[in-house]
Structures are given as structure tokens and as C-alpha cells.
Steps between C-alpha positions, in 0.01 A plus 500: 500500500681130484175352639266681163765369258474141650124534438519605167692262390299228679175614345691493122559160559873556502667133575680568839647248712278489821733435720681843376146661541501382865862617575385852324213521722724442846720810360251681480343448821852526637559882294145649697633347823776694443378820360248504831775458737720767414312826570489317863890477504522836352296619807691320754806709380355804496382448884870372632603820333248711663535344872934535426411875394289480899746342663773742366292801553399359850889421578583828399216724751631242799846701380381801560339426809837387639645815411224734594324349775530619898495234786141631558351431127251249549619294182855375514660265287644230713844535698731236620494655817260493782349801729531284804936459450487889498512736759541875418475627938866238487822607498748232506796724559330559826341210601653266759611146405485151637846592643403789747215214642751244561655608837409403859145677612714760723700620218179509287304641740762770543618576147090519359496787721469851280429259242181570226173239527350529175160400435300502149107476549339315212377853370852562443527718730857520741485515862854531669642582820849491732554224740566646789426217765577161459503168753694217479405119547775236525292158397512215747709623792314799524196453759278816315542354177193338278790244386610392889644157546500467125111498465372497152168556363283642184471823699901599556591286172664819391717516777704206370496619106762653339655817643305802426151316472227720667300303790188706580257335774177637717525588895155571660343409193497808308838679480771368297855500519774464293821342522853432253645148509895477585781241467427297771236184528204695654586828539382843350478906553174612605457861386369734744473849388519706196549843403222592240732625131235413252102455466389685820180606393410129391668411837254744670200309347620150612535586837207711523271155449558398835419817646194680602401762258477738785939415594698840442739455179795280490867672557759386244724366760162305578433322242742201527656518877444146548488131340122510446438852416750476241366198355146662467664854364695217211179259473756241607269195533559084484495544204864608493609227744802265305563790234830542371637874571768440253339436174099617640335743298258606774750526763866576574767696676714784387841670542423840619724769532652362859854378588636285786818545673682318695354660849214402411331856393303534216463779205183612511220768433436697878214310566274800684615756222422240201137437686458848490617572131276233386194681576664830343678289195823576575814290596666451814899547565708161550697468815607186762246282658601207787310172497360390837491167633297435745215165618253461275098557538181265543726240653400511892419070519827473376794322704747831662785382336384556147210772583812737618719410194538802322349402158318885420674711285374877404618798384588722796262818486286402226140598585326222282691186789187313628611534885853634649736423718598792716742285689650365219551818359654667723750174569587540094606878553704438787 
């Protein structure tokens, strides 16, 4: 409209100052700039208002996902806390602490006995059983020990880690075995024997891949009465060597419901009648068990003096012990 007006009044030979008609002419360029760039500006608003109104709407159905959502749904809106720092098979109330490691190996060896090993496969599934054997190994002095005359190496490195740090090694070069560190440079609990609580059908099908397909079934009290056998029934590998029982989420030990006096007799299911219920689902009566002491097993190059040292412990008349000791037996009832 300006720009027709300047024209006709050019071509009527109105006197204008030219350098007012070349001051007009930059306003007007200036005005269609202008009127060209805002529909642009207008549009930029109208999209920051459209991605606010999908960012609000998108805030709000991450809401309701928080609030509806299982730990199954396969969307979740991010949590501060991670799957890995929880364990639902744990019970802290009932899980043993750094202080019930940190004794001498005796005492250890003695008090883990009618104890709970826990163990949680990587399906999630939880294996468990009673210790009911145990040995003990005294660190340098002790001639049967891996840690004798205060020998260190990557393979018993566990041995000299904080109390309650598992040490699992090979012997023959297929079974494993698995041990408890104690207060004491080199010393630790080897576990011998455990009475099968929970998981005995996935139990069954660990042991059963070292056997012939033709081998009759697996008893209960079979399954882990002794260090390897229990370590295949718990898929207790190297991998497990150096783990921390007190803050592991694969494996642990438990309280269970057994007490200690001072005679050294222990609370505990009947061992024969809590076998037996197992296969018929029902519970076994509590009554007083002795712990035996007698030499410990697999030892024979040893020196006398500590191959007789009675370093065994078991639960008198539990069928799941490894190997007995009538002799001792009979001594402790006397």
C-alpha cells in the first residue's frame, strides 16, 4: 500500500526529497521482512505448546504406570533402585552376620552345625539344606590344612579373607567342595554334609548328571551326604569361591529353628522322622541331638598328631552324616 502511494506520487512529478524516497523505500523493505517473519514465530509457538501439551500428557501416562504397573510389566518407568540390591528368598532377621563368622574354626565349625545353607540358582530358584557335618582346619599349624606353614596362593586366597568368605576348590578334578573362612590367618570350616529342606527335586536333577541313566533313584538322605555331592545337589562351583555369605545374594546361611546349650546338644528336627516326613510333607517333632567329635576324613598322608585331632563334628543319629563314627559314638553316650 505505502510502496503504490510512493509511485504515484513519483509519476505526478510530486517534488520529494530523494533522500526521504530512499529512507521510505528501506521501511518498506523492512515492513515485508517483518510481515514474512511472523507467521514463522507464530508457528514456533504453537509447536512449544504442542510438544509442552506431549510432554505433560507423556509425564502424566509414566504416572499411571507407576501406580498401575506389576514388577513383571515389560514397560516401567525408571526406579532409583536396582534388581541386583534386592533379594526377595532373604530374610535378614534370619540371616547370620559377620559376627557368628568371626570365632576360631572349632567354634565355627561347631556352632554352623543345624544351621541353614541357602542357595539361590540364577533362575531364582532356592535350594537349602541343614548342616549336619562340618570339619575344621586350623591354618598354619595344622599339617591337613591347604594354608600349612602359612602358605598362600590364588587357589586358598579365601582362606585368609574376611571371616565368613566362602573358599570353594576342586579335588580329583571334578568334585567341588566348599568351605567358610574363620577368624584366624588361614583357617576355615569345610562343610561336609547336609540335610536336604528345600529344592529336592532340582537337587535330584543335579546329581542325577553324574549318574548312569540306568542308577536306581536318589534317597533324600542321599542327596547331599558328603562335600561333593552336596556341592553338585547346590551347583556350588568356582564360581562361588571368595563370595561373601554375609551380604551374597546367591548364597548364605540361616538361623533355623535349633538351639545350643551349654552341653553341647542341639534343638533339632529327629533327623530319620523329618527324612521320612519330607517325602509325605509333613513335619518332624523337635527333641535333643549330641554333636560328635571325632578325626576327620581323606586325611591318611597326614602327620598322626593332627590326622587323630578330633576336628569332625556331626549330628549324632542323623542319617544324611557322610561316614560315622561308631566308636565315637558310643564314647559320647557313655
Amino acid at each position: 500500500m505505502l510502496y503504490t502511494l510512493c509511485v504515484m506520487l513519483f509519476t505526478k512529478q510530486v517534488n520529494i526529497d530523494l533522500s526521504f524516497l530512499f529512507l521510505f523505500n528501506r521501511f518498506v523493505r523492512f515492513f515485508k521482512t517483518l510481515q514474512q517473519a511472523t507467521p514463522m514465530q507464530t508457528n514456533s509457538r504453537e509447536m512449544s505448546t504442542i510438544n509442552t501439551k506431549k510432554g505433560l500428557k507423556r509425564k502424566s501416562e509414566c504416572s499411571d504406570m507407576k501406580a498401575s504397573s506389576t514388577p513383571s510389566d515389560d514397560f516401567k518407568c525408571h526406579s532409583s533402585t536396582s534388581k541386583y540390591f534386592v533379594n526377595k528368598h532373604s530374610n535378614d532377621n534370619i540371616r547370620l552376620g559377620r559376627n557368628f563368622f568371626t570365632k576360631p574354626c572349632v567354634a565355627l565349625a561347631k556352632e554352623l552345625l543345624g544351621k541353614k545353607l541357602v542357595r539361590v540358582l540364577d533362575s531364582g530358584e532356592r535350594l537349602s539344606g541343614r548342616i549336619v557335618e562340618t570339619e575344621a582346619y586350623c591354618g598354619e599349624e595344622d599339617t591337613a590344612c591347604h594354608s600349612y606353614k602359612g602358605k598362600k596362593t590364588g587357589r586358598n586366597k579365601a582362606m585368609f579373607m574376611e571371616s565368613g568368605t566362602s573358599y570353594v576348590y576342586m579335588i580329583y578334578g571334578m568334585y567341588h567342595c566348599l568351605n567358610i573362612s574363620s577368624e584366624g590367618e588361614g583357617t576355615a570350616v569345610l562343610i561336609r554334609a547336609l540335610e536336604p529342606l528345600e529344592g529336592l527335586s532340582e537337587m535330584h536333577t543335579h546329581r542325577q548328571r553324574r549318574r548312569k541313566e540306568t542308577s536306581k533313584p536318589l534317597k533324600p538322605h542321599q542327596l547331599c551326604n558328603g562335600p561333593g555331592k552336596l556341592a553338585d545337589a547346590l551347583c556350588i562351583t568356582k564360581t562361588l569361591d571368595q563370595v561373601d555369605l554375609v551380604i551374597s545374594t546367591s548364597m548364605w546361611i540361616e538361623r533355623d529353628q535349633v538351639n545350643e546349650d551349654t552341653e553341647g546338644d542341639v534343638m533339632r528336627e529327629d533327623t530319620d522322622a523329618a527324612v521320612q516326613n519330607m517325602e509325605e510333607g509333613g513335619l518332624a517333632d523337635i527333641k535333643k541331638v549330641k554333636i560328635i567329635s571325632c578325626p576327620r576324613i581323606g586325611i591318611d598322608s597326614t602327620e598322626e598328631t593332627w590326622r587323630l585331632k578330633p576336628l569332625r563334628f556331626y549330628l549324632c543319629g542323623n542319617k544324611c552324616v557322610s561316614v560315622k563314627n561308631k566308636e565315637a559314638e558310643t564314647a559320647t553316650q557313655l
